[in-house]
N, CA, C and O atoms as a GROMACS GRO file, in nm:
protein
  344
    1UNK      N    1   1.443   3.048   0.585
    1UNK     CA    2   1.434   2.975   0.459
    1UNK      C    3   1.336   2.859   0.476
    1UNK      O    4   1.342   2.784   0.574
    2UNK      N    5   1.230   2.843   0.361
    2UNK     CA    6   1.158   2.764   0.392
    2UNK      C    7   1.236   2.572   0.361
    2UNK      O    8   1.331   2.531   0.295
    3UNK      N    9   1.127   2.504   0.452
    3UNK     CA   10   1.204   2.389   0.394
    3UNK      C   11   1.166   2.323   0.303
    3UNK      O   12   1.050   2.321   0.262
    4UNK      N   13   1.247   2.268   0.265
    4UNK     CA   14   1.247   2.172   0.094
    4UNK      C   15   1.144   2.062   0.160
    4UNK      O   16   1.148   2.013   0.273
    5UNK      N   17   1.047   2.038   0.049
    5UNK     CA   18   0.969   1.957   0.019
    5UNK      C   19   1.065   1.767   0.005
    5UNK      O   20   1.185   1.742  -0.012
    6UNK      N   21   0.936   1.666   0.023
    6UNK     CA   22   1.037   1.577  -0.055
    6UNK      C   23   1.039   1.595  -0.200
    6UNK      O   24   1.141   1.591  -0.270
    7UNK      N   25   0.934   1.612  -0.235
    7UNK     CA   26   0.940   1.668  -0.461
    7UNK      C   27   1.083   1.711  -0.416
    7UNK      O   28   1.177   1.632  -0.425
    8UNK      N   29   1.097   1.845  -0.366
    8UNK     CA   30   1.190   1.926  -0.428
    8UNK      C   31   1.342   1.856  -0.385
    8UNK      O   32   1.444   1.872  -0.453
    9UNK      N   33   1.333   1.775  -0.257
    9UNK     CA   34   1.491   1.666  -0.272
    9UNK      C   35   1.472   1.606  -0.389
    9UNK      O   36   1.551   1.630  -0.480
   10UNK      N   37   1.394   1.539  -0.403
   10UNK     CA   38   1.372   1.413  -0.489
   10UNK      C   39   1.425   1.485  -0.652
   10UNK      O   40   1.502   1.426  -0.728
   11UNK      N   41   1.360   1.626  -0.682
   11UNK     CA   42   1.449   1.698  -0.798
   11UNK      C   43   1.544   1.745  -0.805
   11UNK      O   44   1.594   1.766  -0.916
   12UNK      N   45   1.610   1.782  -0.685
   12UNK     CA   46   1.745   1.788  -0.715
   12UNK      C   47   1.863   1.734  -0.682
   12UNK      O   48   1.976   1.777  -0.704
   13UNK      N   49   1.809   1.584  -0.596
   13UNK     CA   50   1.874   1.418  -0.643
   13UNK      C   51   1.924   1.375  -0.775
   13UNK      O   52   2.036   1.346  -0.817
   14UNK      N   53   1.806   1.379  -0.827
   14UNK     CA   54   1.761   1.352  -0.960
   14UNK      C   55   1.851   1.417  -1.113
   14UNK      O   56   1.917   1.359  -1.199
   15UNK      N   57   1.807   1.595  -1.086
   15UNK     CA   58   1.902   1.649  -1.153
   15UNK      C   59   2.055   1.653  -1.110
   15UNK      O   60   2.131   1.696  -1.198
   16UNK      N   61   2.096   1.627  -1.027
   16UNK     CA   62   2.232   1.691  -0.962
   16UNK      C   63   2.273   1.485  -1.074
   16UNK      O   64   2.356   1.458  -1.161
   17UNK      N   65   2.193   1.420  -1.022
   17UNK     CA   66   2.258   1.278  -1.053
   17UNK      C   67   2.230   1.225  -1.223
   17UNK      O   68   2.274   1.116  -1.259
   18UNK      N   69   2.191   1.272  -1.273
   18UNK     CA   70   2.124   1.238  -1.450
   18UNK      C   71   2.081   1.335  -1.537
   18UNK      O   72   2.002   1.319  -1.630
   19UNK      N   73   2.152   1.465  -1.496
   19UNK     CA   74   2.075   1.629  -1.552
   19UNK      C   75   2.018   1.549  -1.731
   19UNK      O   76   2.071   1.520  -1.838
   20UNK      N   77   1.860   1.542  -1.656
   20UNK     CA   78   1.752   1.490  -1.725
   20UNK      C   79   1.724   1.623  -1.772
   20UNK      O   80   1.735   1.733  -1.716
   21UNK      N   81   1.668   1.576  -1.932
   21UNK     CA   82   1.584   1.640  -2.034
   21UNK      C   83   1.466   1.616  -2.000
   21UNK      O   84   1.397   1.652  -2.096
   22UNK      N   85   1.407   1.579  -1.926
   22UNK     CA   86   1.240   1.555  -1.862
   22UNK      C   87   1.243   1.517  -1.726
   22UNK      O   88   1.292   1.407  -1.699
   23UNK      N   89   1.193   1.595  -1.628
   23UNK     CA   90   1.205   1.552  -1.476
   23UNK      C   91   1.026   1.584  -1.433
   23UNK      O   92   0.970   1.693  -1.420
   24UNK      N   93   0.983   1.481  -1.423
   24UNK     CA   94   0.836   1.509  -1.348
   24UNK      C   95   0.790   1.432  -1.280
   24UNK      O   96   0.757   1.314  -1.296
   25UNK      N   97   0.785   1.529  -1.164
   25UNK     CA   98   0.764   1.452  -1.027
   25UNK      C   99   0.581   1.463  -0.958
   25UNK      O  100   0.541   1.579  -0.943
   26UNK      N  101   0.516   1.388  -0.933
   26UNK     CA  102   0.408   1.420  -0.846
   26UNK      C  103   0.388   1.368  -0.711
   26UNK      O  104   0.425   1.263  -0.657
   27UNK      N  105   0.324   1.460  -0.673
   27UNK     CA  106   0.315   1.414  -0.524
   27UNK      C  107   0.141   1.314  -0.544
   27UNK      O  108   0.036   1.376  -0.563
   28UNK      N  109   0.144   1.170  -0.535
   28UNK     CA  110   0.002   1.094  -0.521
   28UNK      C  111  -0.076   1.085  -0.429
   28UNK      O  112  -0.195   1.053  -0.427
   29UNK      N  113   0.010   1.123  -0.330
   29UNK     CA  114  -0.007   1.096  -0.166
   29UNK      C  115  -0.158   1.073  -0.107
   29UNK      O  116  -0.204   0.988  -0.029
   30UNK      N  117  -0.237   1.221  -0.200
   30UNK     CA  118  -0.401   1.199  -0.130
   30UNK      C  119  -0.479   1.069  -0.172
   30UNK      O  120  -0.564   1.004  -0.110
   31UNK      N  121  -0.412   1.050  -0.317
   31UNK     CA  122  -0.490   0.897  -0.365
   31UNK      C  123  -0.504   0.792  -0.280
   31UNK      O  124  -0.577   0.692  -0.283
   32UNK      N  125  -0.409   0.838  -0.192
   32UNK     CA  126  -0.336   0.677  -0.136
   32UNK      C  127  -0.411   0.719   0.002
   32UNK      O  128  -0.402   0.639   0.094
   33UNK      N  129  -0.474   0.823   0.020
   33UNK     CA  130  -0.540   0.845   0.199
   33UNK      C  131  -0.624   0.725   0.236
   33UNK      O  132  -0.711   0.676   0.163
   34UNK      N  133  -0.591   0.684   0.354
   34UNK     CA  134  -0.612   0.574   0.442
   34UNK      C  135  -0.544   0.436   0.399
   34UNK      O  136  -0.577   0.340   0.469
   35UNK      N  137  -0.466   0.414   0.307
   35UNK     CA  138  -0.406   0.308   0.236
   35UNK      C  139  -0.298   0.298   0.364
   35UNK      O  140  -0.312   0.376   0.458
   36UNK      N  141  -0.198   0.209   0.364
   36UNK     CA  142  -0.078   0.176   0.396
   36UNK      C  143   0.002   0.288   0.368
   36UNK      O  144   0.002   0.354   0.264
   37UNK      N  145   0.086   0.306   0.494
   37UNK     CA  146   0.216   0.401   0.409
   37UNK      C  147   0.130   0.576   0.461
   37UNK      O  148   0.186   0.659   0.532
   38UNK      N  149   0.012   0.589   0.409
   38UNK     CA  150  -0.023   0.689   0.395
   38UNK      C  151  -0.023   0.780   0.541
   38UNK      O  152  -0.012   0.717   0.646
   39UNK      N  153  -0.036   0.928   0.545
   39UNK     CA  154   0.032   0.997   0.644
   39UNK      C  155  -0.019   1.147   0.634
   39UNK      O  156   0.012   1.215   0.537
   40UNK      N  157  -0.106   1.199   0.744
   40UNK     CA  158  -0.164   1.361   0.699
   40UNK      C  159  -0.013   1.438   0.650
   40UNK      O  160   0.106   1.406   0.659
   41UNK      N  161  -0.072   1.531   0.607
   41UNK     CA  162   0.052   1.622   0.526
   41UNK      C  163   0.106   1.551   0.397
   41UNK      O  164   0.174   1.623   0.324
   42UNK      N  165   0.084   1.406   0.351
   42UNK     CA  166   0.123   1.370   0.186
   42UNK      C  167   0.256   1.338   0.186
   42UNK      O  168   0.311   1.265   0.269
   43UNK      N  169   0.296   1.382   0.113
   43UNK     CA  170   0.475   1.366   0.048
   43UNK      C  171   0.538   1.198   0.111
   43UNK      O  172   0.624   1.173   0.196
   44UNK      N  173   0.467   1.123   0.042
   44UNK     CA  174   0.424   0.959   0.068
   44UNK      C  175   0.418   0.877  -0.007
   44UNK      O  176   0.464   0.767   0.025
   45UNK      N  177   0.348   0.900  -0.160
   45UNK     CA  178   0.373   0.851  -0.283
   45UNK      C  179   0.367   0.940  -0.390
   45UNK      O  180   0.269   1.012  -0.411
   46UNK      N  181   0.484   0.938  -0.468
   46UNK     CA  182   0.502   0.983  -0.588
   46UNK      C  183   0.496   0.917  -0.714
   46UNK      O  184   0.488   0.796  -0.737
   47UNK      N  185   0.502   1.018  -0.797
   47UNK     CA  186   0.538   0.930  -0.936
   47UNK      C  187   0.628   1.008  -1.003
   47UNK      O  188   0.605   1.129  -1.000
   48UNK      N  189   0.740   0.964  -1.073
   48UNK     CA  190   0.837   1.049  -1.128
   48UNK      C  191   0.821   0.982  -1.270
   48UNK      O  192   0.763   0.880  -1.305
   49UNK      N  193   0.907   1.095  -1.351
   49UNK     CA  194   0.865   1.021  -1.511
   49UNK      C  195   1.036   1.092  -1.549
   49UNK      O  196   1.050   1.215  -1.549
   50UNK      N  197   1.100   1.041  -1.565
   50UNK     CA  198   1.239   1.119  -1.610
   50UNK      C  199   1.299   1.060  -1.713
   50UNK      O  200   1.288   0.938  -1.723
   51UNK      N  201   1.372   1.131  -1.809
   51UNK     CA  202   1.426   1.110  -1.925
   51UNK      C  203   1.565   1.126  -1.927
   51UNK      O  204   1.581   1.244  -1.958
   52UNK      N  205   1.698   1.063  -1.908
   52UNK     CA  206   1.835   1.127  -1.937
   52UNK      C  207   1.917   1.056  -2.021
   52UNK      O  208   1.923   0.935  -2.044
   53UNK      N  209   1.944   1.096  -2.040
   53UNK     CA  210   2.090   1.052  -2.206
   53UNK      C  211   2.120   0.935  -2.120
   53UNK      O  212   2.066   0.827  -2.144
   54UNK      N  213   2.228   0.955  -1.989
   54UNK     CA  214   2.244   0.860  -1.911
   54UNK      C  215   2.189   0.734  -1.860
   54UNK      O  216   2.263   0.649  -1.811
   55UNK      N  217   2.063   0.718  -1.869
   55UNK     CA  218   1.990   0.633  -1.849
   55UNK      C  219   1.960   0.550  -1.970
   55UNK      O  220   1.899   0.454  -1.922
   56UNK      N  221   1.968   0.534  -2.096
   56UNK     CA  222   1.918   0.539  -2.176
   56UNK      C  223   1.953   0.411  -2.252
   56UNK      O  224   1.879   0.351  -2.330
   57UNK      N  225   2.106   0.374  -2.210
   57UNK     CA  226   2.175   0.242  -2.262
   57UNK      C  227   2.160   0.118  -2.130
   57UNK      O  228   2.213   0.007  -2.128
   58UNK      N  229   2.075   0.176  -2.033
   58UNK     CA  230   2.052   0.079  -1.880
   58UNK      C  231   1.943   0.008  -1.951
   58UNK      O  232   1.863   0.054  -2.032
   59UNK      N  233   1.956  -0.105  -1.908
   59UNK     CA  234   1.820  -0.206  -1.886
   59UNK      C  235   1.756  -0.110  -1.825
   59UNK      O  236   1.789   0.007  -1.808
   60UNK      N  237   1.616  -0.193  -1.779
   60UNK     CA  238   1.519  -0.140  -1.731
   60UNK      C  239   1.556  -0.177  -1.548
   60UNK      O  240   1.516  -0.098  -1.462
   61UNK      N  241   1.597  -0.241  -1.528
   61UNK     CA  242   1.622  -0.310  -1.376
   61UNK      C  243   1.779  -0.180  -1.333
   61UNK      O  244   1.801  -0.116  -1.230
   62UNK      N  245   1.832  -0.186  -1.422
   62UNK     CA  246   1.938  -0.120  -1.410
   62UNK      C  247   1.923   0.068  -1.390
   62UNK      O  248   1.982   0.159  -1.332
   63UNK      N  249   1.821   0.054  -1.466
   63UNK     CA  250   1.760   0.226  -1.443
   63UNK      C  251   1.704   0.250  -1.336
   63UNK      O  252   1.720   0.362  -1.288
   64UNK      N  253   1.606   0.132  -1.253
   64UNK     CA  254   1.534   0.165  -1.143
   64UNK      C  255   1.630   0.177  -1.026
   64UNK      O  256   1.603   0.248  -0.928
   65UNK      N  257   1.769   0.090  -1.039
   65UNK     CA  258   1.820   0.071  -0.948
   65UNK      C  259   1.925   0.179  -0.920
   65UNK      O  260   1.994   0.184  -0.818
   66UNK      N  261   1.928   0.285  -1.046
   66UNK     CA  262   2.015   0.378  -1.065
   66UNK      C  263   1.945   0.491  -0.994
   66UNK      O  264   2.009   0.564  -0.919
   67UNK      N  265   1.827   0.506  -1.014
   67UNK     CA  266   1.703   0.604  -0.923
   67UNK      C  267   1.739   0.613  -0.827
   67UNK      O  268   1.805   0.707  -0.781
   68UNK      N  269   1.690   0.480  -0.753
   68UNK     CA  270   1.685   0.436  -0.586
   68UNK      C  271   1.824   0.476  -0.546
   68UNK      O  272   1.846   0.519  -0.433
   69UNK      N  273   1.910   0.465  -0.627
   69UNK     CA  274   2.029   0.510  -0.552
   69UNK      C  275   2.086   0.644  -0.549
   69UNK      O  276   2.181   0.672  -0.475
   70UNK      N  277   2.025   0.735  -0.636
   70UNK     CA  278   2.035   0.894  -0.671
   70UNK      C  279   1.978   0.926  -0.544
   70UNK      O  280   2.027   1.007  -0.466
   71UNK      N  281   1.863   0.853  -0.523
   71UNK     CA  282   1.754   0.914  -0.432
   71UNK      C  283   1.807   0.842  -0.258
   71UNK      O  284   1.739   0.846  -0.156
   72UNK      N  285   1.875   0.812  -0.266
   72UNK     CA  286   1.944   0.735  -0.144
   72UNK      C  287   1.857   0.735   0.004
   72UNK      O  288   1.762   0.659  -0.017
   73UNK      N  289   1.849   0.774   0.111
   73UNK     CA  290   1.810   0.773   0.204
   73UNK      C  291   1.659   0.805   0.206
   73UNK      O  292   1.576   0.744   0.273
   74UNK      N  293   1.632   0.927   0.108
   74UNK     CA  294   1.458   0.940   0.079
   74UNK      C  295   1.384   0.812   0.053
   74UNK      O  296   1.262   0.809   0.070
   75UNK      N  297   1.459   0.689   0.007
   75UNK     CA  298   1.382   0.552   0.011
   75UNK      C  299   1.307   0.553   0.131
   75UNK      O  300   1.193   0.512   0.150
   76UNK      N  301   1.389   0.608   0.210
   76UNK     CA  302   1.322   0.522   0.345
   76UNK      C  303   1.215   0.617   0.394
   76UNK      O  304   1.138   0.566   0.476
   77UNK      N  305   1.189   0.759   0.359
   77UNK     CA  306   1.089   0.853   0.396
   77UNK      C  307   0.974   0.861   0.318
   77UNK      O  308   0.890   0.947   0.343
   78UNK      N  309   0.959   0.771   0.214
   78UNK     CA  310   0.876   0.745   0.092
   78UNK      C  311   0.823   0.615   0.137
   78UNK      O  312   0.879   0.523   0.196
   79UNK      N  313   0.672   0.631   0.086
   79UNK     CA  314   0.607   0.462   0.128
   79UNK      C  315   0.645   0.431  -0.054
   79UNK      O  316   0.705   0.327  -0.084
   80UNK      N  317   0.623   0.485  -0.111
   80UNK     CA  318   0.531   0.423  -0.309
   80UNK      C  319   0.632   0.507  -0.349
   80UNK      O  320   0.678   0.597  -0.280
   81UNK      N  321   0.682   0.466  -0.508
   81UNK     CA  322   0.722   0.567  -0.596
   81UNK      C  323   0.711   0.463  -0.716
   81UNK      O  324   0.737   0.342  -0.720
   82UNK      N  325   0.658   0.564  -0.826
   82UNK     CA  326   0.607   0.475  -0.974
   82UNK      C  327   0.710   0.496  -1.075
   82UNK      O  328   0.727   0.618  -1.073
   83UNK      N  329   0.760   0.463  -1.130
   83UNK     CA  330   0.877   0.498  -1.231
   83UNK      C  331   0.838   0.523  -1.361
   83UNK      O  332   0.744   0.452  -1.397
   84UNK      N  333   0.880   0.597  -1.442
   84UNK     CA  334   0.853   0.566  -1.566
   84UNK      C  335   0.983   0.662  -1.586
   84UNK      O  336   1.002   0.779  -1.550
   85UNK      N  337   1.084   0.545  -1.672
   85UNK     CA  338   1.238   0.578  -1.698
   85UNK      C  339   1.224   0.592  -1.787
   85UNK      O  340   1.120   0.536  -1.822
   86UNK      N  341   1.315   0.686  -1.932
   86UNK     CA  342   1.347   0.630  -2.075
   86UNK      C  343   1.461   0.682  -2.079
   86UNK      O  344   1.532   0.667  -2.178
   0.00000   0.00000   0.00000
């Protein structure tokens, strides 16, 4: 079995924790080549854009912090991640 990507933890963190009506994840990683953080093979900075009912009555501080914590330990295998909550 091949192994899971970080995208593919990071989506089904995500869904398993806010089964979002919009989940889109990218991998930025090459943008970021030779930057800080950055690492051959990618999966380094993302950008996610997710939409869930659940999220929806959170502040904005309260949504990011609801992410970071879906996404629990992948914080620490990730340099960047861009949010865009609604």
């Amino acid at each position: 079995m091949p192994k899971m990507t970080v995208a593919d933890e990071i989506s089904a963190r995500l869904s398993a924790a806010f089964s979002p009506e919009v989940l889109e994840i990218q991998d930025d990683s090459e943008k970021h080549r030779g930057h800080g953080g950055w690492q051959e093979g990618g999966e380094t900075h993302f950008s996610i854009r997710i939409r869930a009912a659940s999220l929806a009555p959170l502040g904005r501080v309260a949504r990011h912090r609801a992410v970071h914590q879906a996404l629990g330990d992948l914080t620490t295998r990730i340099h960047a991640i861009a949010l865009d909550i609604g």
